[in-house]
Structure formats: structure tokens, C-alpha cells
N, C-alpha and C positions, 0 to 999 in steps of 0.2 A: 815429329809432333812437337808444337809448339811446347811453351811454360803453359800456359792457359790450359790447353787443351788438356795437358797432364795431369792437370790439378784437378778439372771436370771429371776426368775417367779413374783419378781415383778417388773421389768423392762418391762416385756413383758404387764403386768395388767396393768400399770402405776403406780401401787400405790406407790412403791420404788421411781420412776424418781425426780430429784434432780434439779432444775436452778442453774444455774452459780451463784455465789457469786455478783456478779456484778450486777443482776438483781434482786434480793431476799434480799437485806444486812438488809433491813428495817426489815423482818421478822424471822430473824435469834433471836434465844432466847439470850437474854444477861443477866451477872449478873454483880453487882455495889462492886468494892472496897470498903468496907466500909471507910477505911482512907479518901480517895479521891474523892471518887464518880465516877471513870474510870468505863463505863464496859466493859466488855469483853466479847468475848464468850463462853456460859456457855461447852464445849468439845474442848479439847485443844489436843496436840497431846504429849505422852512419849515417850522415846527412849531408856529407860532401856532393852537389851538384842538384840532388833531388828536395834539397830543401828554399834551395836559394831562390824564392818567388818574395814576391814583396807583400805583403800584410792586406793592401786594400785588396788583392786579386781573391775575392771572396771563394769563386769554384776550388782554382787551386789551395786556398785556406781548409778550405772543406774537406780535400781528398786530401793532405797533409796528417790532418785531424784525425782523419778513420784511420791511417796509417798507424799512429800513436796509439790511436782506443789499442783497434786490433794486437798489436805487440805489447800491451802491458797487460791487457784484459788475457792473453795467450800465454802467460809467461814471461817473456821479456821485461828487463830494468837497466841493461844499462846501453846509453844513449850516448852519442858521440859528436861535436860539432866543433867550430872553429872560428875565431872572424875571417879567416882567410874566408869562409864561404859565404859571401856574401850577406844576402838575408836572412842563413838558416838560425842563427841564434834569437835573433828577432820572432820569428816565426815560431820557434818552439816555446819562445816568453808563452806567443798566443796561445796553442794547442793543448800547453803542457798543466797549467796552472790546478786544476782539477785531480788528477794524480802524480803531480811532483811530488808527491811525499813517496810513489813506489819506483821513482827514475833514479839509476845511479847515474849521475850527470858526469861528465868528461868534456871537458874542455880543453882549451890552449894558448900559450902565448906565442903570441906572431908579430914582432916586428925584429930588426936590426937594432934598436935604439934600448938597451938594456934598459936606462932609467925609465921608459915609458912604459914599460911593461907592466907597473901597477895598474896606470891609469887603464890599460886594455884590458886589466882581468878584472879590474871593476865595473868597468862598462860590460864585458863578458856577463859577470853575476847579475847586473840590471836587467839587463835584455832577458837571461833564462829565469829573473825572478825569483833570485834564490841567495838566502845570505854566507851558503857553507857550499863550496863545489866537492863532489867525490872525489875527482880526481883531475888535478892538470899538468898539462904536456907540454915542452915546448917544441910549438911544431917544426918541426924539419931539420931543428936542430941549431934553430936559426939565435945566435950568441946566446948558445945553451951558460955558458959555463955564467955569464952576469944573473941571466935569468935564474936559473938553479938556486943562487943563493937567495932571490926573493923570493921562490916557492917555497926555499926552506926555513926562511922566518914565517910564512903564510901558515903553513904547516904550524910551528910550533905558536903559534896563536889561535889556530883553530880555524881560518877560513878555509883547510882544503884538508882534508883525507891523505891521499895519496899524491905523489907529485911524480912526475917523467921524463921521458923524452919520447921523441917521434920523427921517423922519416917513411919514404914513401918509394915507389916503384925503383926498389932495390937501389937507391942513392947512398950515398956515405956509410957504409959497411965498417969499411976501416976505424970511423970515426966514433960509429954505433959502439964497435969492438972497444975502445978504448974508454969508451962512457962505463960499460959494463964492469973491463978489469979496474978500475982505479974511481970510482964514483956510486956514492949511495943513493940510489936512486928504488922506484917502487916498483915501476909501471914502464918497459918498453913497450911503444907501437912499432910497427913495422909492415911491410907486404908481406906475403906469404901466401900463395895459393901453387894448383898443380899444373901451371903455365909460368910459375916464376917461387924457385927451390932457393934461391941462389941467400936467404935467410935463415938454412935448415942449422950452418954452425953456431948464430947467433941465436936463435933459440938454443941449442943445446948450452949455450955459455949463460943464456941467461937463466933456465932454471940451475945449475949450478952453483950461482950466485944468488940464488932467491930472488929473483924478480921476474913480477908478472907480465903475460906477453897477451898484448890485445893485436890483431891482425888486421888488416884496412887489403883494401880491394882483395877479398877471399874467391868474386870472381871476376878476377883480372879485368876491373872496370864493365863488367856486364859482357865483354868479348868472349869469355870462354863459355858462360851460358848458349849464347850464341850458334859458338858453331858445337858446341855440343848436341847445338837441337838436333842436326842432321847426324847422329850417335845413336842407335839402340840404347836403350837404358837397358845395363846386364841383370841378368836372373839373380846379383848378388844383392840387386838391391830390395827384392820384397824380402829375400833374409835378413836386412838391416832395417824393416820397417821403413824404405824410402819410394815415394811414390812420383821424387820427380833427380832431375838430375841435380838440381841446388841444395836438396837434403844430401843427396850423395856425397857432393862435392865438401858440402862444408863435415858432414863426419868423417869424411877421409882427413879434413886440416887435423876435426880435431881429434881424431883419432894420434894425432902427435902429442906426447905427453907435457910439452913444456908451453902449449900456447891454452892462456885462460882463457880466452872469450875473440872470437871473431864477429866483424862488425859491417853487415853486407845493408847498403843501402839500397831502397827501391821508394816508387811511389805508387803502389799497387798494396791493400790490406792483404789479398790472395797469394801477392808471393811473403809477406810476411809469415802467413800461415806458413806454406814452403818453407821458410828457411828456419820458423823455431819447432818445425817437426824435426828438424834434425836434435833437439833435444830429450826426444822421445827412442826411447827402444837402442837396441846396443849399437856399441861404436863398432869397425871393422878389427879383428886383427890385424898381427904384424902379416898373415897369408893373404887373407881378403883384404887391406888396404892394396897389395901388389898387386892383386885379382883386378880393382878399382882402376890404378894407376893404367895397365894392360888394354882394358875398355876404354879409356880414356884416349889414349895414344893417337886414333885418329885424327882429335879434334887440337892434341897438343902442336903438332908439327915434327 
């Protein structure tokens, strides 16, 4: 059975059905900055590939929009973008302006060229419309250590919250490892889902060193949903309150103790519902996340 269809049959059971953010917030799973003690909540929204439409394309503007309503009207706040992506920063300038005061924004610096990295994270803040960012990243790693020091004057002036680092489809491990042991940092990104483990040590290091772990492709670029569809969804998951396999999936991440917030992007308000139900009702145990892992297997390889 498709996403779709799962969503429809449990809407119709009840067991899917979602309260408004406004009535629920108490119960929405959060997880704690370790710097700070902020939380947040623990499913955030990414916009890598599914934001990058250009601004005059009105239909896709529109369904961008209900994206946004939907996940912050539902609970969600915190949002993830890049200029690596194209138009999505732009795009979210338009969408956002309305409830930017309940978006925790995450951005990044992207380029080779340390010294230009002001002029992009200010062009960053233009486009998302905003004079303070939560938190920025330098993506992929890319001449972390020049960058770093300009986050951390930005920081002690007050343009950014939180500052980090970021890589992606389990790249520079080694490198990730050595940011961690010897560097003050807020905010790791990293991959992490249950088609690619190979971050399980570096989350472990990084909650021992107090920093937050935000997760990017939580399903494996949309592939593991995929062939999950052809997967029985297991009887563990109406115990977990999950009515589809992306609620499943993402409480199994976070049923990991050291990752704060995963960041699954879509262009559908319906699977957003989906994936901040995984906010709702309890995480799996160390049994039932096995139990999880076990159902799973088919679709892993």
C-alpha cells in the first residue's frame, strides 16, 4: 500500500488523525540543545530538492506554501535550507514571512572561498527575511575551519543562535570525528537513517561532547520509503501510535538518544502530517526498535 493510501485508511480508523499544534503542543516530543537547554521539536522540515522551484511558478509556490502552513500549524519549527539548493531559500523568503516568528531557521555556508562566506550568509538572511538566523552550518564541511571563525564572531554579535557543521551521505566521517574531538561547535548535521548506520559512532561522540545532532536524508532520499511500501507495516506499529511506515521509521531514528531533531523533506502537506505524527505517542524501546529494525530488513538489503 502506497504513503497515500496509508494515510487515507488511517484517517478513516482514526488511528493516523493528528490535533492542531495548538491543542497538542504539551505533547509533542521535544529534544534539548545541549549548549542551551532550548528544545525543540524532535522532526523539523528539509528543503533540499523539494524547494528548489523558482518564485514566478505560482502552482508550485502554492503547494510549497500549504507545505509550510501545514508543518507549523501541526507542530513543527524548525526548517532547514542551503544556497546549495537552488531556489529553496528564496522560496521560503515567500512562503515564510507570515509565521517566521514560529520557524527555527537553519541555514549554511557554502562555498570554498572563506572570505566570501559573509557576503553568502547575508544574502542567506535577505532571501529568508530575517535579521537573526537559529542556527548555521557549514555545509559539507566545505573550508570549515576559516568559516567557523566567522560563525563565531556572528555568534558573539548576535546574528546566529547556534553555529555547526554538516555533511551528508555518510562523507568525511573521519573528518566529522575530528570537528567533534578538538572543536566547539553547537549543531552536527549528518545522515543517519536505517539504510545507512555507518553515523551511529558519531552520534554517540557527539552527545558526549554536548552537541546537537540534526539528521538529513532520515529516509534515505525517499528510497527507503519506497521499497518499504512493498513491507507489511508490523503490528508494532499501532503500539507506537504509527499509521504509516515514515512515522515508523523516523521514531525508530529517534528513538536514538543522541539525535535532536530529523529533517525529512517532501512536497506533499499529507506526508508532513505523517512524519510529525511521529511526534505524537511513545518512541520504541531498545526491544521494539530491534522488533522495527527485523520488519524492516526486507526492504534494507
Amino acid at each position: 500500500m502506497r504513503r497515500r493510501k496509508l494515510l487515507q485508511a488511517a484517517l478513516v480508523s482514526g488511528i493516523g488523525s493528528t490535533a492542531r499544534a495548538s491543542d497538542t503542543d504539551a505533547a509533542l516530543l521535544t529534544r534539548t540543545i545541549p549548549r542551551t537547554g532550548e528544545r525543540i521539536p524532535a522532526v523539523g522540515l528539509g528543503t533540499w530538492l523539494t524547494f528548489d522551484v523558482p518564485i514566478d511558478d505560482a502552482p508550485a509556490v502554492a503547494r510549497r506554501h500549504a507545505v509550510v502552513e501545514r508543518f507549523l500549524t501541526d507542530g513543527g519549527r524548525v526548517i532547514d535550507s542551503s544556497p546549495m539548493y537552488g531556489h529553496a531559500e528564496a522560496l521560503l523568503g515567500e512562503v515564510l514571512p507570515r509565521q517566521a516568528s514560529r520557524c527555527f531557521a537553519v541555514s549554511k555556508v557554502w562555498t570554498p572561498i572563506a572570505p566570501y562566506g559573509p557576503t553568502q550568509m547575508r544574502r542567506s538572511m535577505a532571501l529568508w527575511r530575517r535579521t537573526r538566523m537559529d542556527a548555521l552550518l557549514v555545509h559539507n564541511l566545505l573550508s570549515w575551519r576559516g568559516h567557523l571563525g566567522t560563525l563565531r564572531q556572528w555568534q558573539a554579535e548576535g546574528r546566529v543562535r547556534y553555529i555547526g557543521v554538516s555533511t551528508s551521505h555518510g562523507r568525511a566521517h573521519d573528518e566529522m570525528r575530528e570537528i567533534l574531538e578538538r572543536v566547539r561547535i553547537d549543531v552536527m548535521q549528518i545522515t543517519y537513517n536505517p539504510a545507512d548506520r555507518s553515523a551511529e559512532p558519531l552520534l554517540d561522540l557527539a552527545a558526549a561532547v554536548g552537541v546537537a545532532v540534526m539528521i538529513n536524508r532520515p529516509f534515505d532520499g525517499g528510497e527507503l520509503l519506497e521499497r518499504l511500501a512493498r513491507v507489511p507495516l508490523p503490528p508494532i506499529a499501532a503500539d507506537l501510535g504509527c499509521a504509516s511506515w515514515a512515522a515508523l521509521v523516523l521514531k525508530w531514528e529517534l528513538a536514538h538518544p543522541a539525535v535532536t531533531v530529523a529533517i525529512p523533506a517532501t512536497t506533499n502537506p499529507e506526508h508532513v502530517a505523517q512524519n510529525l505524527s511521529a511526534l505524537r505517542g511513545p518512541l520504541p524501546d531498545a526491544r521494539q526498535r530491534d522488533a522495527i529494525w527485523r520488519a524492516m530488513a526486507p526492504a534494507l538489503g
